[in-house]
Legacy VTK file of the C-alpha trace (Angstrom):
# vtk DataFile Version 3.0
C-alpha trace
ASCII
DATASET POLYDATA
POINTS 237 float
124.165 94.040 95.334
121.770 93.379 92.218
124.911 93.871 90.053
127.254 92.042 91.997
124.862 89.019 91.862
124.189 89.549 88.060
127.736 90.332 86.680
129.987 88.251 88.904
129.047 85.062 87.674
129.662 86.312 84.285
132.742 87.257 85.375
132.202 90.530 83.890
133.260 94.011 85.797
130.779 95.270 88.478
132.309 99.458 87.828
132.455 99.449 83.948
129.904 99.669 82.159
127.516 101.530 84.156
123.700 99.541 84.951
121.793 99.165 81.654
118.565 96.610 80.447
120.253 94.130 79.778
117.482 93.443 76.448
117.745 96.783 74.534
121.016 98.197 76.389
120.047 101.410 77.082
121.821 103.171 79.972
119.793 103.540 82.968
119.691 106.556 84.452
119.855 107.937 87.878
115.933 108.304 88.581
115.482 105.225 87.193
118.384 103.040 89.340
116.036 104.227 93.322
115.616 101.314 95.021
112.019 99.810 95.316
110.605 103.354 93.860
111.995 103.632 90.650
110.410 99.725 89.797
107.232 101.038 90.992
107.245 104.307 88.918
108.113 102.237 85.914
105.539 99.512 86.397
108.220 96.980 86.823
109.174 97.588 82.676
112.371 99.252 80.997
111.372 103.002 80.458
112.772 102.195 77.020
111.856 98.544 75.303
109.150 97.516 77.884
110.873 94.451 79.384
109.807 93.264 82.121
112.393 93.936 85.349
112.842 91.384 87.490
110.934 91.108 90.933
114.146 89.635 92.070
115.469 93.283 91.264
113.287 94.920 94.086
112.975 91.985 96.389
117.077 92.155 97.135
116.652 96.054 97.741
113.855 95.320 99.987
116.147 92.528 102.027
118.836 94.821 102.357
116.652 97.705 103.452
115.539 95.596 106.037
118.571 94.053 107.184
120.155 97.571 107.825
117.162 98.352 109.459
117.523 95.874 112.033
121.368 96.068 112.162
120.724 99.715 113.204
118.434 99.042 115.772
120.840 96.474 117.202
124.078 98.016 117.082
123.359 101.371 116.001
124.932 103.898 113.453
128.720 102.801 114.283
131.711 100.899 113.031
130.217 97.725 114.441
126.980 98.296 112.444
128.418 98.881 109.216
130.961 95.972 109.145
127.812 93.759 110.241
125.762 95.011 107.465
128.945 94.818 105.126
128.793 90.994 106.018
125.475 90.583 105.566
125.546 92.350 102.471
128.036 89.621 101.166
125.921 86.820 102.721
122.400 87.827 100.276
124.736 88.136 97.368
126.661 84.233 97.856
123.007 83.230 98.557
121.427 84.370 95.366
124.136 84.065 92.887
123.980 80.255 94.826
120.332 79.764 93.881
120.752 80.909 90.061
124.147 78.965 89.578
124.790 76.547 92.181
128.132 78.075 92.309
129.806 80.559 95.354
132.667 82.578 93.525
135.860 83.067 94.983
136.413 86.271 94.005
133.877 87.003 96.877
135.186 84.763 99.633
138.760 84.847 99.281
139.313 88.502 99.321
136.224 88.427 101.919
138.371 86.468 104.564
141.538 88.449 105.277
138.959 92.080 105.348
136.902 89.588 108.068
140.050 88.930 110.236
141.333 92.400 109.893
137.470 93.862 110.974
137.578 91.575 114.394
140.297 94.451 115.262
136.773 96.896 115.522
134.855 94.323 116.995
134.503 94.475 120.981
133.015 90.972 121.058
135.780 88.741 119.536
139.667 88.613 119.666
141.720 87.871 116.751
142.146 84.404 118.533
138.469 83.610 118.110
138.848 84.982 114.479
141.631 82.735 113.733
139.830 79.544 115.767
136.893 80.200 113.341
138.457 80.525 110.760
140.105 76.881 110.970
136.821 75.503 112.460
134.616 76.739 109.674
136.875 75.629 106.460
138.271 72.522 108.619
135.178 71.145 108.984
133.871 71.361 105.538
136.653 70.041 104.704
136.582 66.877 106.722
133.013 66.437 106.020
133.410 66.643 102.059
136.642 64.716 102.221
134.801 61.825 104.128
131.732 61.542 101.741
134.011 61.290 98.732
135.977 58.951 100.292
132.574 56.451 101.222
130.931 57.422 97.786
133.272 58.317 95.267
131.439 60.950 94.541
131.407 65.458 95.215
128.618 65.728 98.249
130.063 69.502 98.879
131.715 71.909 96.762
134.636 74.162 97.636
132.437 77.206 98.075
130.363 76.198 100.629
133.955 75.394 102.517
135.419 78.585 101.651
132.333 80.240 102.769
131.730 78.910 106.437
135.362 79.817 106.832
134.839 83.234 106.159
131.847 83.379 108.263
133.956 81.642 111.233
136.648 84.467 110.427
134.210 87.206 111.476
131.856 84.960 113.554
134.720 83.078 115.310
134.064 79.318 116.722
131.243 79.324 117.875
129.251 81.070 115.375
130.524 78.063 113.055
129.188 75.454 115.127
125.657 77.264 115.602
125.791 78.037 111.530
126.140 74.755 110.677
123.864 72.875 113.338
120.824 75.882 112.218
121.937 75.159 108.070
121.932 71.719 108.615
118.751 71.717 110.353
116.856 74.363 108.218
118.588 72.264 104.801
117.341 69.421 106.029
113.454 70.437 106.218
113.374 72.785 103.049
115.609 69.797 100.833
112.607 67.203 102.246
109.816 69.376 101.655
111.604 70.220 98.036
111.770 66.250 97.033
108.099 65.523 98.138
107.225 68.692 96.132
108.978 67.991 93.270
108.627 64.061 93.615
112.402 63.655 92.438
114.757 60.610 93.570
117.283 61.576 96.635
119.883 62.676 94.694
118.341 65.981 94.486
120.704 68.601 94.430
120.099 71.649 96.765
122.680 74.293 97.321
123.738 74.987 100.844
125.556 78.327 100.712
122.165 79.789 101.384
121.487 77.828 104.419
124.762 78.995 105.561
124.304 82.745 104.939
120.953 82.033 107.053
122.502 80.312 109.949
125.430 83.191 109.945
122.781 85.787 109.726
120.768 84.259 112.972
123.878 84.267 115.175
124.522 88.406 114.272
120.950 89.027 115.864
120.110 86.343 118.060
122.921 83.290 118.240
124.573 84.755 121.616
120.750 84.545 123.133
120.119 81.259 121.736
123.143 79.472 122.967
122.246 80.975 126.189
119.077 80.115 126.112
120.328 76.240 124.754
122.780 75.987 127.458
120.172 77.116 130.356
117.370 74.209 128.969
120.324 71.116 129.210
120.515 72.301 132.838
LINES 1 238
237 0 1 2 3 4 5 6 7 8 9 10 11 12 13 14 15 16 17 18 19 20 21 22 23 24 25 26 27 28 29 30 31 32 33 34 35 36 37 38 39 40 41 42 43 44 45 46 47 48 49 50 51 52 53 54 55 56 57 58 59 60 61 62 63 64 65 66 67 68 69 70 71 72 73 74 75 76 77 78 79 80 81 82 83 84 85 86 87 88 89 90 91 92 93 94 95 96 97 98 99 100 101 102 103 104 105 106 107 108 109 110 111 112 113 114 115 116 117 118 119 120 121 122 123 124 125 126 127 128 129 130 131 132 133 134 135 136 137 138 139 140 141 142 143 144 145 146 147 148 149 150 151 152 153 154 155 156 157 158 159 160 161 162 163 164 165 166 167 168 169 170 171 172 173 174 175 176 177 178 179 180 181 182 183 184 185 186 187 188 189 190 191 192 193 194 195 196 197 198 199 200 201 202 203 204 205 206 207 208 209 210 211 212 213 214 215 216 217 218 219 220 221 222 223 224 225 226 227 228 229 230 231 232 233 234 235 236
C-alpha cells in the first residue's frame, strides 16, 4: 500500500524496482521492509544514510493492520472478508495519495470497477442489479452535481476522481451504500473543511479534497451502514 501510494502518482511501476530509500537508493532488504517492527528496530532512519522514514510509512501499516483486524472479526477468514479488505485496501490508498496530490488516479478506479461488479458474484448481500444501480447512482450523481456547479459558477467544484470513485464504491456497495457515503462525506467534509478555514483563517475558496471523505463514508457502511439505516429508519417512525 505504502508503494502504491508513493509510486503511482509518479506514474512509475509498483513491481520493478524493488522498495529502496528513496535519498541514498540502497535496496531495502527483507528484515528491514516488516511492517511497524522493522521502523522501530531502525529508529525510524535508513539502516544506510540515516534519513529519516516517514511516520506516514508505519501509520498506513498500522491502518491496515487494523482494518483486517476488524474485517476478520466481522466477516471472518472467507471470500467475503478478503474482497472487503481488498476494497478497503484501495479506499486508504485513493485517500492518501488524495491528501499529498489532490489527485485520485485512474489507473486505480477504472480497473477497480469492473473487479467490483464481478466480486458482487461472491457477495451474499447484493445482486448484480444492486451492483449495476450503484454503480449509475454513485458516478450519476457526481456527475450531476459537478455539472450543475460549473454550470452556476463557471468554474471546477469537483474533479473526475471523486466521480469515478463513488461509482466504484456504488459498484461494490450498490445504491444504497452511495446515498449513505455521500450524506456521511458530506456531513463529515463539511465539519473538518469549517474547522480547517477557522484554523487556517483562509477565504472560502479553500480547497479540501473529498476522495477521503468518501473512502470514510464507504468504509462506515462495510461495518456499520446496514445498522445505521436501520437504526435511521426506526427514529423517523
Amino acid at each position: 500500500m505504502n508503494v502504491c501510494i508513493y509510486r503511482l502518482p509518479e506514474s512509475k511501476s509498483i513491481i520493478h524496482p524493488g522498495s529502496m530509500c528513496p535519498k541514498c537508493g540502497r535496496q531495502i532488504k527483507y528484515y528491514d521492509n516488516i511492517p511497524v517492527l522493522s521502523y522501530l528496530w531502525l529508529k525510524g532512519k535508513c539502516r544506510y544514510c540515516q534519513t529519516p522514514i516517514s511516520l506516514r510509512y508505519p501509520l498506513v501499516e498500522l491502518i491496515s493492520g487494523f482494518f483486517a483486524t476488524f474485517v476478520y472479526l466481522k466477516f471472518g477468514f472467507c471470500l467475503e472478508g478478503l474482497i472487503y479488505f481488498a476494497f478497503i485496501a484501495v479506499l486508504l490508498i485513493v485517500t492518501f495519495i488524495d491528501i499529498d496530490h489532490q489527485i485520485i488516479p485512474d489507473v486505480i478506479t477504472l480497473p477497480c470497477i469492473p473487479l467490483c461488479f464481478l466480486a458482487t458474484f461472491a457477495l451474499p448481500t447484493l445482486t448484480y442489479k444492486d451492483s449495476l444501480l450503484g454503480l449509475l447512482a454513485g458516478g450519476g450523481s457526481l456527475f450531476a452535481v459537478a455539472w450543475t456547479y460549473h454550470l452556476i459558477t463557471g468554474k471546477e467544484g469537483m474533479g473526475g476522481g471523486d466521480i469515478k470513485l463513488l461509482a466504484m464504491i456504488g459498484t461494490l456497495l450498490g445504491w444504497k451504500g452511495v446515498f449513505f457515503t455521500i450524506f456521511a462525506s458530506s456531513a463529515l467534509g463539511t465539519v473538518v473543511g469549517i474547522i480547517v478555514m477557522l484554523h487556517t483563517q483562509k477565504d472560502r475558496k479553500l480547497a479540501v479534497p473529498f476522495g477521503p471523505f468518501l473512502s470514510i463514508g464507504a468504509i462506515v457502511y462495510v461495518f456499520f451502514g446496514s445498522g445505521l439505516i436501520d437504526w435511521y429508519v426506526h427514529f423517523l417512525r
